[in-house]
N, C-alpha and C positions, 0 to 999 in steps of 0.2 A: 473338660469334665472335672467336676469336683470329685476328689480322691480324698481328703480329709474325714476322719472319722466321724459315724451317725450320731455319735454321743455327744451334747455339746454341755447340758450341765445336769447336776444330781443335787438330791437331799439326802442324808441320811440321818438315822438314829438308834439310841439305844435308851436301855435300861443303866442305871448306875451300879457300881460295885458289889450292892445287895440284891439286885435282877430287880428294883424298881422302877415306871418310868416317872414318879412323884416325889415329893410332896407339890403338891401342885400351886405354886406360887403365884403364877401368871392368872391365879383363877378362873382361870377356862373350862367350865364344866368338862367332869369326867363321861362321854357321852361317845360312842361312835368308834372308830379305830383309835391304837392307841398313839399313832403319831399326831393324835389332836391336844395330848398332852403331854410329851415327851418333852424332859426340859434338857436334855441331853441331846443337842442335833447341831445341825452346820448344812450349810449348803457349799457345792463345790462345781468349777465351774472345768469344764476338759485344756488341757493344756495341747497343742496342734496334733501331736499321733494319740491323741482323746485319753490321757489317762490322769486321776485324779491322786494327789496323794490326801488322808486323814491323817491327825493327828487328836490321839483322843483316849479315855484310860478302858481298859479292857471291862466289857460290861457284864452285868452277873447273869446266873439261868433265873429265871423264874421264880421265886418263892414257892413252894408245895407242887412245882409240877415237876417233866420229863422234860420240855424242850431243852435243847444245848441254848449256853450263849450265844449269843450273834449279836449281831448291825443288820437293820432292815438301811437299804439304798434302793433310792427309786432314782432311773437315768429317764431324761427327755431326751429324746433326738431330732434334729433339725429338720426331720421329718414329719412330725410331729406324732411319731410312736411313743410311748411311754414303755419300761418295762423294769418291773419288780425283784428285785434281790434280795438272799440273805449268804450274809458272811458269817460259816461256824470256825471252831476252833478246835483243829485236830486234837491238841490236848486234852480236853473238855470229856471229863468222864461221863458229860451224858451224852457225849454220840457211841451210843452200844449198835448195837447189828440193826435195831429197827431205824433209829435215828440215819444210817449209813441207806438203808433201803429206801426211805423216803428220800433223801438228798437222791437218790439215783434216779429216782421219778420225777424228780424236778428238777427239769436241768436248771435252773436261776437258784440255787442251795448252791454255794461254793463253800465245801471243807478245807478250810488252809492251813500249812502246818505253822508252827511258832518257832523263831527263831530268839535266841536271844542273847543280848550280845553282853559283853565283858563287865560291864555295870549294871549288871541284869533287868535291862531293857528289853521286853520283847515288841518284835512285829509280825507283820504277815504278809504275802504279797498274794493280792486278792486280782484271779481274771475272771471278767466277769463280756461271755461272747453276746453279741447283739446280733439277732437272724436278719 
């Protein structure tokens, strides 16, 4: 019986330090979802108990809206499920009470808190459960 994790590899992305996902270099019409232009992303492949590390600069909210920062990650599984994530950022002064409501309704919103370390580095340790 195969025991190894459903996750075998992900993409993720974001927005840069200003919450945008452009200037759009790659000239790739601005058309469709925005990871069609996202110049901010990586793919990442599971390591044997399926966990993936990023390393990557913490990305901004939005311009002129409410959403918190995040990382959108999507996981494929050897199953061939796909499923949708987003990584917020407990710091992030736009997760107010609604922002925390909605993550509750969707369990794939994982709120994580910032840690950071003595060279003031922060990270996050993101679990993200697959049904």
């Amino acid at each position: 019986m195969d025991r190894r994790p459903s996750a075998r590899w992900s993409i993720f992305y974001h927005t840069d330090a200003a919450g945008d996902y452009g200037p759009n270099d790659a000239d790739i019409p601005l058309t469709g979802s925005d990871n069609n232009y996202a110049r901010l992303f990586g793919y990442a492949v599971t390591v044997s108990d399926g966990r993936i590390e990023i390393q990557t600069i913490r990305p901004g909210g939005y311009p002129d809206a409410s959403a918190p920062e995040h990382i959108h990650l999507r996981i494929w599984c050897r199953d061939r499920r796909t499923a949708g994530s987003e990584i917020w950022f407990e710091d992030d002064p736009r997760i107010n009470r609604e922002a925390r409501e909605e993550a509750a309704r969707i369990p794939r919103i994982v709120i994580c808190p910032v840690a950071i370390d003595a060279g003031g580095h922060s990270s996050i340790d993101a679990t993200i459960k697959l049904d």
